[in-house]
C-alpha positions in Angstrom: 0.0 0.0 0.0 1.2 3.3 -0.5 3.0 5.7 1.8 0.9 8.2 3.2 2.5 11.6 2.5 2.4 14.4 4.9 2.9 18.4 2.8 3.8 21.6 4.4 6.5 23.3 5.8 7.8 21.4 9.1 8.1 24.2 11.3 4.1 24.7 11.0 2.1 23.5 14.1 -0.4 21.9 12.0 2.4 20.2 9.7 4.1 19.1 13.0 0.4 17.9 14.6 -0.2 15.7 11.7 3.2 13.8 12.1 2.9 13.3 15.9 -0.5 11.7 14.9 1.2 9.5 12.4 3.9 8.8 15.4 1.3 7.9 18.0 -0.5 5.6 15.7 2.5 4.0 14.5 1.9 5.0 10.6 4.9 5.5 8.4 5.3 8.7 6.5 7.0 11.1 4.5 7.2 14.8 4.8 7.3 16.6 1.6 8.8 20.0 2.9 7.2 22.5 1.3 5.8 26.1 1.3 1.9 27.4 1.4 0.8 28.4 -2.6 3.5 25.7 -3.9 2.1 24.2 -7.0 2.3 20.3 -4.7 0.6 22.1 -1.8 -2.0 24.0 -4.5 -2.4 20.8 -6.0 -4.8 19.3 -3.4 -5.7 22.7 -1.1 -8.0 25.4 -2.7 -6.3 28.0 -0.9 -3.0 26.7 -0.8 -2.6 26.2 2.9 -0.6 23.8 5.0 -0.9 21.1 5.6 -2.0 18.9 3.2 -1.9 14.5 2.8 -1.9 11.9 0.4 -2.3 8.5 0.7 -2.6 6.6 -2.0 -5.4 8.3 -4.2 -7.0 10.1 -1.3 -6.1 13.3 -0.8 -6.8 15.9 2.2 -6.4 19.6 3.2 -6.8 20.5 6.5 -5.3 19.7 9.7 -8.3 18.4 11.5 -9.5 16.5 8.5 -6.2 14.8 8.6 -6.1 14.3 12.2 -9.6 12.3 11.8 -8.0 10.0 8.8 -5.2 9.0 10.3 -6.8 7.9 13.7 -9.5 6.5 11.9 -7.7 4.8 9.0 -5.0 2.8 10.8 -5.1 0.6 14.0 -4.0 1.5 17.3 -5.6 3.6 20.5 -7.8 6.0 18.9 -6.8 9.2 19.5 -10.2 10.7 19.7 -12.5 9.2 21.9 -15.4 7.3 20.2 -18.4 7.7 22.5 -20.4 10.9 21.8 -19.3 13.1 24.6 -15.9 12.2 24.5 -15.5 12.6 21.1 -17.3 16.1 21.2 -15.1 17.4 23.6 -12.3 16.8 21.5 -14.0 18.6 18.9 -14.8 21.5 20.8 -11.5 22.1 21.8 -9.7 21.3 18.3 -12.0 24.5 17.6 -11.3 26.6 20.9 -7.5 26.1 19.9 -8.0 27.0 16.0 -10.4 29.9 16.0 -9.2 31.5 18.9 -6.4 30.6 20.8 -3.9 29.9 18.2 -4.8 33.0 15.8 -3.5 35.1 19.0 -0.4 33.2 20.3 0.8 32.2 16.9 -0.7 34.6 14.4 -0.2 38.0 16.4 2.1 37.2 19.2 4.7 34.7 17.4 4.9 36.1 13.9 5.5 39.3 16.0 8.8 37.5 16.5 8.7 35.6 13.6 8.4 37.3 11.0 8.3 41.3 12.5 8.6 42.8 9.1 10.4 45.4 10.9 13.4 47.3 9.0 16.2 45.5 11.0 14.3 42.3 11.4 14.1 43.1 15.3 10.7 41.8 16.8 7.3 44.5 16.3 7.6 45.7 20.0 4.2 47.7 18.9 2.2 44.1 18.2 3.7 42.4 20.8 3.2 44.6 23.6 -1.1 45.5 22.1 -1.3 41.0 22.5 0.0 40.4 25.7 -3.2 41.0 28.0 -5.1 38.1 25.6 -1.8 36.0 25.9 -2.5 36.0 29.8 -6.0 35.1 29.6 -5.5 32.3 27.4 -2.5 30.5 29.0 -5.0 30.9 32.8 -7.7 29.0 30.8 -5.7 26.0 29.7 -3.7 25.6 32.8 -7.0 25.3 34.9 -8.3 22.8 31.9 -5.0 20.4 32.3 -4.8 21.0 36.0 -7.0 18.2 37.0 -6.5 15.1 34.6 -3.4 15.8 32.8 -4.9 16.6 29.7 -7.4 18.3 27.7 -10.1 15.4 27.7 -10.6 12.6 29.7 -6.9 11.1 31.3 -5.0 10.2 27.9 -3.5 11.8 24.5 -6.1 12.8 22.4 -6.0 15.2 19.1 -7.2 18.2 21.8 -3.3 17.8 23.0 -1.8 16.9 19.8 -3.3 19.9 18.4 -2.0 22.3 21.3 1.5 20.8 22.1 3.2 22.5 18.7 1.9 25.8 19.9 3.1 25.7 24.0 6.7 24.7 22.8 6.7 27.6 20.4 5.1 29.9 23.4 7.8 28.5 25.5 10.7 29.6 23.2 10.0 33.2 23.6 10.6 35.6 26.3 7.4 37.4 27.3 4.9 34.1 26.8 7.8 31.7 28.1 7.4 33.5 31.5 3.8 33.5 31.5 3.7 29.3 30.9 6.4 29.4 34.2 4.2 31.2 36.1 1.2 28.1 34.9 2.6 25.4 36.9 0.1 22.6 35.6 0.6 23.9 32.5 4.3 23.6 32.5 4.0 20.2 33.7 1.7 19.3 31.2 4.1 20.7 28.2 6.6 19.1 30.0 5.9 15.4 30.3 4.3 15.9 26.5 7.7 16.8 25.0 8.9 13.4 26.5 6.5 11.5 24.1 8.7 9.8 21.6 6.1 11.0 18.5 6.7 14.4 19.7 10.4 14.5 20.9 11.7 13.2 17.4 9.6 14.9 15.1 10.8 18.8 17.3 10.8 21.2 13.7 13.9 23.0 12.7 14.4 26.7 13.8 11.9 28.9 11.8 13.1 29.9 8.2 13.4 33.4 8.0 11.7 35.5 5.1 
């Protein structure tokens, strides 16, 4: 059977989701390495994002959509629990995490640093500093939602985590967000014992390409 193929640019949380699903399931892969609006990324994505998957003839955008055919596709523990309230709460927060927590700690706060698009490359003090307040809020919410089991839903890995993990250990690389997840002791833990996981320890991006 053919190899399923992951696309997109490592260092992307979504690219770097998709293979520790791939790890935890025990599914061989290959990452094709490549940028958003490439013509092998346009090739299956209507917008050109990342990341995107083959297997065989099937083809998928989207990370959740991935997420879904991977656990769903190949034997193992299902990552996603399959009773109905279970499997909605991993759902809910999949969404919590893409619509609003990871547009402000990745899309304002970390391309701030990223990707500045200041003169001298130095990081945009201006949208750093305006983000900070909703930085706070969010890193309270998920260290009271980890603080009692461990994880995100129910007492094992699920997507929920899978899906977060990529964005803590880029939140815990810089300065003003790294002190804020010290200050979140369950939270810390939690990133903590997570980076231990084998599919998530050996699959740790590069450093971030710059533009």
């Amino acid at each position: 059977m053919a190899k399923l193929q992951i696309i997109g640019a490592p260092q992307s949380n979504f690219v770097w989701g998709c293979r520790i699903v791939c790890g935890e399931k025990g599914v061989p892969y290959e990452l094709t390495a490549a940028f958003p609006h490439t013509p092998v990324v346009d090739a299956i994505h209507p917008y050109g994002k990342i990341p995107a998957m083959r297997h065989g003839d099937v083809t998928l955008c989207e990370s959740r959509a991935i997420y879904y055919y991977i656990d769903h596709a190949f034997p193992g523990t299902p990552l996603s629990p399959r009773d109905p309230v279970g499997g909605a709460q991993v759902e809910q927060w999949l969404s919590l995490v893409n619509t609003t927590i990871d547009p402000v700690l990745l899309r304002q706060y970390g391309v701030a640093y990223f990707f500045p698009g200041t003169p001298d490359g130095s990081p945009n003090r201006t949208a750093i500093d305006a983000v900070l307040p909703k930085l706070e809020t969010h890193f309270q919410l998920l260290d009271r939602s980890v603080a009692k089991t461990g994880h995100l839903v129910g007492s094992s890995l699920t997507l929920a985590d899978v899906n977060l993990v990529p964005i803590l250990y880029y939140m815990s690389r810089l300065p003003e967000s790294g002190e804020m997840l010290g200050r979140c002791s369950s939270l810390k833990t939690y990133l903590d014992r997570m980076l231990q996981r084998p599919s998530i320890a050996e699959t740790i991006p590069p450093p971030m390409p710059k533009p």
